[in-house]
N, C-alpha and C positions, 0 to 999 in steps of 0.2 A: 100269796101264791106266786110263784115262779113262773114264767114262758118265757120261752125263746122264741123270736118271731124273727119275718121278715121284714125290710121294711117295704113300703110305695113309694119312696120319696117324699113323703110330707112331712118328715117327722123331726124333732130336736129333741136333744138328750135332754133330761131333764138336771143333767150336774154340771155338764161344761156349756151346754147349749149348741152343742155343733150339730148341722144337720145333720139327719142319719141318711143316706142317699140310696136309692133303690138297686142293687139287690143286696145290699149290706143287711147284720145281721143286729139284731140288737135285743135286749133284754127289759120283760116289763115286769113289773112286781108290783101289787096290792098293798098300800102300806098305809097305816093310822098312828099315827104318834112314834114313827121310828119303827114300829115292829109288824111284821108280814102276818099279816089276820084277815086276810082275804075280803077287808071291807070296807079300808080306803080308801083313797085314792089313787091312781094307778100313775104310777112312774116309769119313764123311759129311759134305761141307759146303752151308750154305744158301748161297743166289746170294749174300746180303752178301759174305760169308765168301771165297765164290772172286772177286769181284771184287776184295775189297780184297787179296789172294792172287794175285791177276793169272791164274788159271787162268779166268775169265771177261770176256766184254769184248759190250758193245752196240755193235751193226753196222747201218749202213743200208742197208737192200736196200729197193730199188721204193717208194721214199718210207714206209717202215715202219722201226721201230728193233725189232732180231731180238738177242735174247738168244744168244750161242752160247758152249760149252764148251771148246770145239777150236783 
């Protein structure tokens, strides 16, 4: 399973390792052997990370560009 969260400050990506720093946005995902089956382990990536990962992508909505996860 997918969520897009905020962070607290505590947190590192789980692919590059850079903090994630509060109120940056970041992506968790349930994962067991490579595939999202919601009963993993839970991994953290920063937006770099899931865009170059393709689980993120910018969208233009009402002449704004909208970060989404989904």
């Amino acid at each position: 399973m997918r969520r897009g969260c905020v962070s607290l400050g505590d947190l590192k990506c789980d692919n590059c390792k850079k903090p994630i720093p509060y109120p940056d946005r970041y992506l968790a995902i349930n994962e067991k052997d490579g595939k999202e089956d919601g009963e993993g382990e839970t991994k953290r990536y920063c937006v770099d990370c899931c865009l170059k990962k393709g689980y993120a992508q910018y969208k233009d909505e009402k002449g704004e560009k909208i970060l989404t996860f989904f």
